[in-house]
C-alpha positions as CSV (number, residue, x, y, z in Angstrom):
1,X,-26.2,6.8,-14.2
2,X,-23.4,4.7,-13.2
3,X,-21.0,5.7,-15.8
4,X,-21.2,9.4,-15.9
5,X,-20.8,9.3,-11.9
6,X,-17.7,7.5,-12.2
7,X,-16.2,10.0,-14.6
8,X,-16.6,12.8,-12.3
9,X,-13.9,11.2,-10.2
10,X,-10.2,10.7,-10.6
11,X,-8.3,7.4,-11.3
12,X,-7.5,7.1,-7.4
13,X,-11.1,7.8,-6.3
14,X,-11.8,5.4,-9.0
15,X,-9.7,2.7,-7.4
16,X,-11.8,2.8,-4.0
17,X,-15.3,3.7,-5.3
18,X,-15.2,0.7,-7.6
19,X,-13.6,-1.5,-4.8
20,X,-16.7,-0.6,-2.7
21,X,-19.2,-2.2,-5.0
22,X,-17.3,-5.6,-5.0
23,X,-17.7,-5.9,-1.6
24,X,-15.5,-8.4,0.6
25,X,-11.9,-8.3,1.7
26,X,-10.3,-6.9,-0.7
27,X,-12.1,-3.3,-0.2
28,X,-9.9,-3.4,3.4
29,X,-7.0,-4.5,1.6
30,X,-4.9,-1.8,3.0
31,X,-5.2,-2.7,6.7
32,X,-2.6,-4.7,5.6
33,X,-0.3,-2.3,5.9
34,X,-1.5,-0.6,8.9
35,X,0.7,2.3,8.7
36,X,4.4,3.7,8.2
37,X,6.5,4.5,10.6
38,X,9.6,7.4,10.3
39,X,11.4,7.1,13.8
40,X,13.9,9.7,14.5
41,X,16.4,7.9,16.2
42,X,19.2,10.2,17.4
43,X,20.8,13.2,16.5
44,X,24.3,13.7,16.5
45,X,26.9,16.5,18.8
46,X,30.3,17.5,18.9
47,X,30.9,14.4,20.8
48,X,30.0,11.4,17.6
49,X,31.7,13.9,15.4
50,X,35.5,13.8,17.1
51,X,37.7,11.8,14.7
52,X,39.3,8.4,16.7
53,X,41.8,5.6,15.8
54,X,38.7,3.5,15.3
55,X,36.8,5.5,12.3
56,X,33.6,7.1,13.6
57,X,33.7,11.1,12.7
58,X,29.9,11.9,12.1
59,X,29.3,15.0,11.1
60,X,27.2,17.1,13.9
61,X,23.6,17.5,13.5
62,X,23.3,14.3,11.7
63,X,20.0,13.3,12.3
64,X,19.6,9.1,12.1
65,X,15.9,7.8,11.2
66,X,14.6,4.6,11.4
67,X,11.8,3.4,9.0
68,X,9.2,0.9,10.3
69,X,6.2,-0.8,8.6
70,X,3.2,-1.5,11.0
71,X,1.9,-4.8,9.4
72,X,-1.4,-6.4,10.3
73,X,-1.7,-9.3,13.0
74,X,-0.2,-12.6,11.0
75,X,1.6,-10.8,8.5
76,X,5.3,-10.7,7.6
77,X,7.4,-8.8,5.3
78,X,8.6,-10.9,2.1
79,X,10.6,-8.2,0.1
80,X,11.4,-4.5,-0.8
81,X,11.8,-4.0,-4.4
82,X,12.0,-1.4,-7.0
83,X,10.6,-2.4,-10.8
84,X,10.5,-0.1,-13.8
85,X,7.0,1.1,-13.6
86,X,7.4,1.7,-9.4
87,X,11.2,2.6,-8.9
88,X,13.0,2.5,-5.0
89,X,14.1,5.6,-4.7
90,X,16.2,6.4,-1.0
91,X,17.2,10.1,-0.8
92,X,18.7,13.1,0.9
93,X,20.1,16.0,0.1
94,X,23.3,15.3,1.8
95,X,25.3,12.0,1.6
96,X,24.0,9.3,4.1
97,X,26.7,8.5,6.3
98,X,28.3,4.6,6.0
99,X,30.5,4.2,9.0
100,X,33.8,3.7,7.7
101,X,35.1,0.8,10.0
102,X,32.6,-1.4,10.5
103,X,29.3,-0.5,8.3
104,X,27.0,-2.7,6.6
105,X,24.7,-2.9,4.0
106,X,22.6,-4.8,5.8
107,X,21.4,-4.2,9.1
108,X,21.3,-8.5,10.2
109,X,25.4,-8.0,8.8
110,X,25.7,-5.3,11.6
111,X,28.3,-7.6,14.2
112,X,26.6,-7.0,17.7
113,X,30.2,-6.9,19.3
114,X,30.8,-3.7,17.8
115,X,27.6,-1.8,18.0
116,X,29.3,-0.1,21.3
117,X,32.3,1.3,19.2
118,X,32.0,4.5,17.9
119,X,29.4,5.6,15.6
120,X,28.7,1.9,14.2
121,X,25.1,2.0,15.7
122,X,24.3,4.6,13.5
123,X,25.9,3.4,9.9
124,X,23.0,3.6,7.1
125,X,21.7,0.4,5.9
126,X,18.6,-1.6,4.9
127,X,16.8,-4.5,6.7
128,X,14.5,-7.2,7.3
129,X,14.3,-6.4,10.8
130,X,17.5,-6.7,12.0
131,X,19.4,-4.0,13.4
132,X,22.3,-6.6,14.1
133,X,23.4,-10.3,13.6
134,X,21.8,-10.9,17.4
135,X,19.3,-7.9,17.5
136,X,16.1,-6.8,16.0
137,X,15.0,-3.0,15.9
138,X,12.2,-2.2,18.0
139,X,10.9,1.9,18.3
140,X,12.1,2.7,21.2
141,X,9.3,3.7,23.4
142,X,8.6,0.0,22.6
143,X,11.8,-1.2,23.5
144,X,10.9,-3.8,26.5
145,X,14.6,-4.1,28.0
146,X,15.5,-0.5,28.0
147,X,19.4,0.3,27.3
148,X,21.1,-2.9,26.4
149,X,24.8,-3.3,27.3
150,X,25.4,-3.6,23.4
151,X,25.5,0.3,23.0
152,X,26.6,1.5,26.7
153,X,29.1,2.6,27.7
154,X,30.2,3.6,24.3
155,X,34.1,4.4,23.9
156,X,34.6,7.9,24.2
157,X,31.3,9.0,25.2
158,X,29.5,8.7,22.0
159,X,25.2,8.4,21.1
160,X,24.6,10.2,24.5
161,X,23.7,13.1,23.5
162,X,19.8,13.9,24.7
163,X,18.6,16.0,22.0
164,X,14.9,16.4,22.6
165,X,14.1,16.4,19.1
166,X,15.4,12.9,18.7
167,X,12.8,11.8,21.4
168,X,13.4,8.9,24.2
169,X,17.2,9.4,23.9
170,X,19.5,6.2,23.6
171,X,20.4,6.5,27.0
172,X,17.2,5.4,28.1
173,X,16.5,3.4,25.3
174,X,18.1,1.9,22.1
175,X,15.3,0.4,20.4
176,X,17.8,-3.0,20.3
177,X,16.0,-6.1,21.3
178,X,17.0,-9.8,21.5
179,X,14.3,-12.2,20.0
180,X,14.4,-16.4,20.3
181,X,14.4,-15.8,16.4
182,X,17.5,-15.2,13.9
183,X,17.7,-11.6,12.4
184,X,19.1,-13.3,9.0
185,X,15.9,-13.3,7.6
186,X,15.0,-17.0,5.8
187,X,17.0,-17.3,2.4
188,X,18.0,-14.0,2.1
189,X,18.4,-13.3,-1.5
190,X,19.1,-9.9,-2.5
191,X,19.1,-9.3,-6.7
192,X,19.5,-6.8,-8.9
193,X,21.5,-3.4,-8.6
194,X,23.2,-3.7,-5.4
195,X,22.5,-0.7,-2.5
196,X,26.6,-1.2,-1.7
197,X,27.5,1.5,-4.1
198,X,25.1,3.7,-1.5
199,X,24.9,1.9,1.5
200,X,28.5,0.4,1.6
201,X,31.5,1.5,3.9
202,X,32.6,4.7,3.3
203,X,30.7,5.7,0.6
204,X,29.6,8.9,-0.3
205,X,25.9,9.1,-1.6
206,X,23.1,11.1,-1.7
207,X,20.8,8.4,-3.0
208,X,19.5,5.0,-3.9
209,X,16.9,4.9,-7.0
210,X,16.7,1.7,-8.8
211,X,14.0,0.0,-11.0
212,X,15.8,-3.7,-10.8
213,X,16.6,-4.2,-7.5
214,X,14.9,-7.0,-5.2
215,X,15.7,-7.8,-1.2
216,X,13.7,-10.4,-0.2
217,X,13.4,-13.6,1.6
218,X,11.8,-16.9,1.9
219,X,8.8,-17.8,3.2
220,X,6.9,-17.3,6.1
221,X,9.0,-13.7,5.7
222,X,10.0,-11.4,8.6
223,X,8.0,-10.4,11.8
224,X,8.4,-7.6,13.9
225,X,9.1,-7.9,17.3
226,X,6.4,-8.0,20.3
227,X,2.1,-7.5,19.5
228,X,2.6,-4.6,17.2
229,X,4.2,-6.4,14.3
230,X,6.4,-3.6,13.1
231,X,9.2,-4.3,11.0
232,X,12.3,-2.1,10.9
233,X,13.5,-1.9,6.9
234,X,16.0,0.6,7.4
235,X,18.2,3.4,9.3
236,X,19.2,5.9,7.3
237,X,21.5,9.1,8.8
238,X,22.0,12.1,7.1
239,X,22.4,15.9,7.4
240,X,19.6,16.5,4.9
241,X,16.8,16.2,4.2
242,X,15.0,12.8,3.4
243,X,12.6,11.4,1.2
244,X,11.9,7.5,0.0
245,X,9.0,6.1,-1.8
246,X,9.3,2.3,-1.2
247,X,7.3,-0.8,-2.4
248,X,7.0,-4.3,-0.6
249,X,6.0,-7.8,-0.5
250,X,3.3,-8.5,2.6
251,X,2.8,-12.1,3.3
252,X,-0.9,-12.4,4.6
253,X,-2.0,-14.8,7.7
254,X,-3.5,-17.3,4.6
255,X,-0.1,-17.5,3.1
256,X,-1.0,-15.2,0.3
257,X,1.0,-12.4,-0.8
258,X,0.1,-8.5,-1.5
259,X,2.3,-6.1,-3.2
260,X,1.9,-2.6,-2.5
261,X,3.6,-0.1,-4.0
262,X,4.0,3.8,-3.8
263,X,2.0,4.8,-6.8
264,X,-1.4,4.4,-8.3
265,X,0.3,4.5,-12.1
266,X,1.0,1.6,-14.2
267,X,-0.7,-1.1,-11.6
268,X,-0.1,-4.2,-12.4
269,X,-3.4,-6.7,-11.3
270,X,-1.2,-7.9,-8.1
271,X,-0.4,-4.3,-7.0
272,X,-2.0,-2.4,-4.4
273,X,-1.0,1.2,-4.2
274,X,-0.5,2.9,-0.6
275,X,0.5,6.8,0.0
276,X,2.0,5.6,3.8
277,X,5.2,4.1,1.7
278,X,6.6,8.0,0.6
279,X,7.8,10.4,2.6
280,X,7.0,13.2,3.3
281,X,3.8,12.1,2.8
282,X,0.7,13.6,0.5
283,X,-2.5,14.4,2.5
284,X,-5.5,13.8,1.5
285,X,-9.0,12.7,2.5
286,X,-8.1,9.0,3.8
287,X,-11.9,8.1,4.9
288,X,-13.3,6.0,2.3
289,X,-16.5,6.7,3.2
290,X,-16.7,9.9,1.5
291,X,-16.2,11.3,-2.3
292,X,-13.3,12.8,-1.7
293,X,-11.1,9.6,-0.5
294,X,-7.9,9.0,-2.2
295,X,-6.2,5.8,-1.1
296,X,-2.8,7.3,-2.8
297,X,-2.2,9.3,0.0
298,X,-0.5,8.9,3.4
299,X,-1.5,11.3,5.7
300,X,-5.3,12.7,6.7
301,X,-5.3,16.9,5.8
302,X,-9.5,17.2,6.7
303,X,-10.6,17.9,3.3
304,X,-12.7,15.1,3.9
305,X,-16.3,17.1,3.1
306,X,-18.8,14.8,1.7
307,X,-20.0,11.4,2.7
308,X,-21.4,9.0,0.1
309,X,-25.0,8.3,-0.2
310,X,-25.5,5.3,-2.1
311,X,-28.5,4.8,-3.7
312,X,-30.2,4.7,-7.8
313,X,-30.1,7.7,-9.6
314,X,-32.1,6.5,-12.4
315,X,-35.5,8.5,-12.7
316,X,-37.2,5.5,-14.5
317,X,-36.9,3.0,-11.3
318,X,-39.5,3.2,-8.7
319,X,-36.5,4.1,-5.9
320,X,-35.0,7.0,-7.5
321,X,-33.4,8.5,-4.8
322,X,-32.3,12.1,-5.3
323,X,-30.5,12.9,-2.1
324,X,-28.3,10.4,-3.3
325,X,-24.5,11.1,-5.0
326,X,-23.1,7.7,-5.6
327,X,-25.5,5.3,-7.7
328,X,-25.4,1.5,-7.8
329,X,-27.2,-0.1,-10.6
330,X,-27.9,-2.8,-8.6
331,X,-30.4,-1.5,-6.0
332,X,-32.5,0.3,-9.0
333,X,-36.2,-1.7,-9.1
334,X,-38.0,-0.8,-12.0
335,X,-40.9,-3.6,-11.9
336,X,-41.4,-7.1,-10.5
337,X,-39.5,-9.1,-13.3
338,X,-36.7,-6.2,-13.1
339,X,-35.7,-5.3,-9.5
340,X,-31.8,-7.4,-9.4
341,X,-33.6,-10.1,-6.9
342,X,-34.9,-6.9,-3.8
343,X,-38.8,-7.2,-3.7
344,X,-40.0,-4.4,-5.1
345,X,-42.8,-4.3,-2.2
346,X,-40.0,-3.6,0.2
347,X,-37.8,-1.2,-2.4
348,X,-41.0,0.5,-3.5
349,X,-43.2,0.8,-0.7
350,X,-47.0,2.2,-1.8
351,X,-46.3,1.7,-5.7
352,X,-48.5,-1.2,-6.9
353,X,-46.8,-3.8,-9.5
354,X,-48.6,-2.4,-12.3
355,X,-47.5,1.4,-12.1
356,X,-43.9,0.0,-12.1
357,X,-41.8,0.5,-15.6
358,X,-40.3,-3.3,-16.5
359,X,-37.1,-2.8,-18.4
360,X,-34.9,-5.8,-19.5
361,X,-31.4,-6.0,-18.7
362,X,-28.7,-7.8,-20.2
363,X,-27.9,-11.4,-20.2
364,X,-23.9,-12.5,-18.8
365,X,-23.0,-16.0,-19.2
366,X,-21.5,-17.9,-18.8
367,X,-21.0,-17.0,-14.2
368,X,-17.8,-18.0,-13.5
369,X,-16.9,-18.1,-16.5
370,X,-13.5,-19.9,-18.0
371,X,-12.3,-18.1,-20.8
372,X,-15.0,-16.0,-22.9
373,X,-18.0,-14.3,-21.7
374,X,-21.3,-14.3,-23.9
375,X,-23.0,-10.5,-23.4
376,X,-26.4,-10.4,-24.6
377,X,-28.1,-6.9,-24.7
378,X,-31.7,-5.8,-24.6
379,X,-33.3,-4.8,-27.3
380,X,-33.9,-1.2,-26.4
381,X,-29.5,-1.0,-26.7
382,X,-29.5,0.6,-30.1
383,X,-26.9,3.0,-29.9
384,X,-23.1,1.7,-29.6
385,X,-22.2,0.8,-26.5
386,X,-19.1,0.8,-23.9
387,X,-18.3,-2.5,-22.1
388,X,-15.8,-1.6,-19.0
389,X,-14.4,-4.6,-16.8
390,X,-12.8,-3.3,-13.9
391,X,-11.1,-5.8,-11.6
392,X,-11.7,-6.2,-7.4
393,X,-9.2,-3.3,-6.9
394,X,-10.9,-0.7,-9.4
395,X,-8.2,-1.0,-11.8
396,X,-9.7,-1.3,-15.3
397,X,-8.6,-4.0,-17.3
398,X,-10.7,-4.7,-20.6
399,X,-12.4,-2.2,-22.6
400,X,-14.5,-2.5,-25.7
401,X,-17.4,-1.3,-28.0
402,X,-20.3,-3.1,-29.5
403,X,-21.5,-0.9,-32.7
404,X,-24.3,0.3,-33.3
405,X,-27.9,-2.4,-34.1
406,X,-25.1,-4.8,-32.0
407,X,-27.1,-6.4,-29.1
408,X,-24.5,-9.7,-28.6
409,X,-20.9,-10.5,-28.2
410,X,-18.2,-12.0,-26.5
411,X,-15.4,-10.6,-24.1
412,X,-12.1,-12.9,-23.5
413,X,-10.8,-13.3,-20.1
414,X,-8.4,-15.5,-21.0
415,X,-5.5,-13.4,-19.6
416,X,-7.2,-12.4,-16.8
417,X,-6.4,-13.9,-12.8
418,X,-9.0,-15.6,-11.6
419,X,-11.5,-13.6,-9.4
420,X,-14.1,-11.1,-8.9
421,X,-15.2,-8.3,-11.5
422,X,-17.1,-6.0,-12.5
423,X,-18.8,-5.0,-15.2
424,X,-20.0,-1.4,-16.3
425,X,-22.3,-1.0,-19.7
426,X,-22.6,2.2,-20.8
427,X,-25.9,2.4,-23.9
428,X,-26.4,6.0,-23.6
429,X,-29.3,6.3,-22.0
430,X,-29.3,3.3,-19.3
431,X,-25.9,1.6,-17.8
432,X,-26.0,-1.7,-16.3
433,X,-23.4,-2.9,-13.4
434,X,-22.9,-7.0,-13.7
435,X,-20.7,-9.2,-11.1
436,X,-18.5,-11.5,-13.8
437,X,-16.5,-14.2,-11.7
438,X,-13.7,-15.6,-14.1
439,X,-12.7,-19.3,-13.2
């Protein structure tokens, strides 16, 4: 029974396992964020950390990380935000260091004339790809040119130091890359509570957590450099330890845009959530084709143990199937006039028309419909039943109950997107699944 199966699972499996039976784009939605990058970028010595006329003095062991998204092919970054029911939230547990001659907020504000002087090239900041006013960030074992002249040789001897835990050190390659397009991404608009207070020169902070804040641009929004399509969005250095959970804006190659944020709470219906934007990371199972997926969380720990097996687990349809552990309504046959448009001679091979069980299902008009939708029930629907619409990503959005002796009634859509949905009835005994498109 479609219903009871559901409730075995939590609201995340929900999410996927609803998503399935809707079939079509949407159920790959997350491949538009293919995954999330934390580079560690360098790692500081006695050398960054030697006071100078110029400003500099980076505490040593100051670890700098840079934070990429891996977008799909055609798509571009349109904002990072932070809203009241999926708060930004930057962190450490040690101040990030702002470099205190020439920082930024913003890594396009970054002048390219003075990346080479003293510790500028590592100031903390947040970006649209930019890692200065004429360079985008690339990771480094991408980086196409190599060591730029913008970075070396660095007065006094600075961001040389080869600490293998830091990777392809910036001697051999500083992830800086010039690009026939501007790093000031199209009508940069930042709005809300402004990252200076954390991200400014000289400030001291341990962290940026904000519900109202918005950096975005216009469209056809920000690139990466080169095939892979990953976007730098920010460099953060710090002696502690580091944790973000971010949410962003993806424009798609139709122009469309998908939100996706770090949680699966409090989804609004334009909101897709994704476990690759906190870090650390949760593991989980991230295979969808098994019960135990979670699309919450960001990293694969094997508990992956048992793939789905759709089928009908209703014992009255001709194709019962008991091996199975995920039931769809819709491939349950229970006679000729009652099969959801298979042929019963292909679904039920061997059982003759007349040993199969006909049983009425409910009428849903009108499909699309505009505003209401008419739900007649069979007759055999005496007991008070559960009406569940759950939209294209899972989320449920309309719930109600037709009493008991009620076989009729109507459900309004009127605040509902456009779109695909589904439709669970719950009567006790049977459950029905209906496609409702709402014009």
């Amino acid at each position: 029974m479609i219903l009871s199966v559901f409730r075995r699972f939590s609201p995340r499996t929900l999410i996927a396992l609803t998503a399935s039976l809707l079939t079509g784009p949407v159920a790959n939605a997350q491949g538009d964020l293919e995954n999330v990058i934390v580079e560690t970028y360098y790692i500081s010595n006695s050398v960054d950390a030697v006071p100078n006329e110029e400003g500099g003095t980076l505490p040593e062991g100051s670890k700098t990380y840079r934070v990429y998204l891996d977008l799909c092919e055609g798509c571009a970054l349109l904002a990072i935000y932070g809203s009241v029911e999926h708060p930004l939230d930057i962190s450490s547990t040690a101040p990030f260091y702002n470099n205190p001659d020439r920082g930024k907020t913003y890594g396009h504000e970054i002048t390219n004339g003075a990346l080479d002087e003293n510790t500028v090239a590592l100031d903390s900041w947040l970006s649209l790809g930019g890692a200065s006013n004429q360079r985008f960030g690339v990771l480094k074992v991408e980086d196409p040119d190599s060591t730029s002249e913008e970075l070396f040789p660095n007065d006094l001897g600075m961001l040389a130091n080869e600490d293998p835990g830091a990777g392809v050190p910036l001697t051999a390659a500083d992830g800086l890359v010039q690009d026939t397009i501007s790093t000031q991404p199209p009508g940069f608009i930042p709005l809300g509570l402004s990252p200076d207070s954390v991200f400014g020169d000289s400030t001291q902070a341990t962290s940026f957590v904000t519900d109202s804040t918005r950096i975005s641009c216009q469209m056809p929004g920000m690139k990466g450099h080169g095939d892979g399509n990953r976007v730098l969005v920010t460099q953060l250095t710090t002696t502690g330890e580091l944790t973000f959970c971010l949410n962003v804006e993806i424009v798609l190659a139709d122009s469309s845009v998908v939100r996706y944020v770090s949680s699966d709470t409090l989804l609004a219906l334009d909101e897709v959530p994704s476990g690759l934007l906190c870090y650390p990371p949760v593991c989980g199972c991230m295979d969808p084709d098994f019960l135990e997926y979670d699309p919450a969380v960001g990293c694969d720990d094997g508990s992956c143990a048992t793939a789905i097996v759709f089928g009908c687990l209703d014992d009255a349809a001709c194709n019962f199937n008991p091996d199975a552990n995920f039931n769809l309504t819709a491939l349950c046959c229970y006679g000729p006039d009652s099969c959801n448009g298979l042929d019963p001679q292909i679904v039920c091979p061997g059982v003759g028309f007349d040993e199969l069980v006909t049983a009425a299902g409910p009428t849903v008009f009108p499909n699309p419909a505009p505003d209401l939708l008419n739900v007649v029930l069979p007759e055999l629907a005496k007991d008070p039943v559960d009406l569940f619409l759950f939209d294209r990503m899972g989320r449920l959005v309309f719930r109600t109950q037709f009493t008991s002796g009620t076989v009729s009634g109507q459900l309004d859509l009127t605040r509902l997107e456009p779109g695909l949905y589904l439709l669970l009835i719950d009567a006790g005994e049977r459950q029905w699944a209906e496609k409702v498109v709402k014009g």
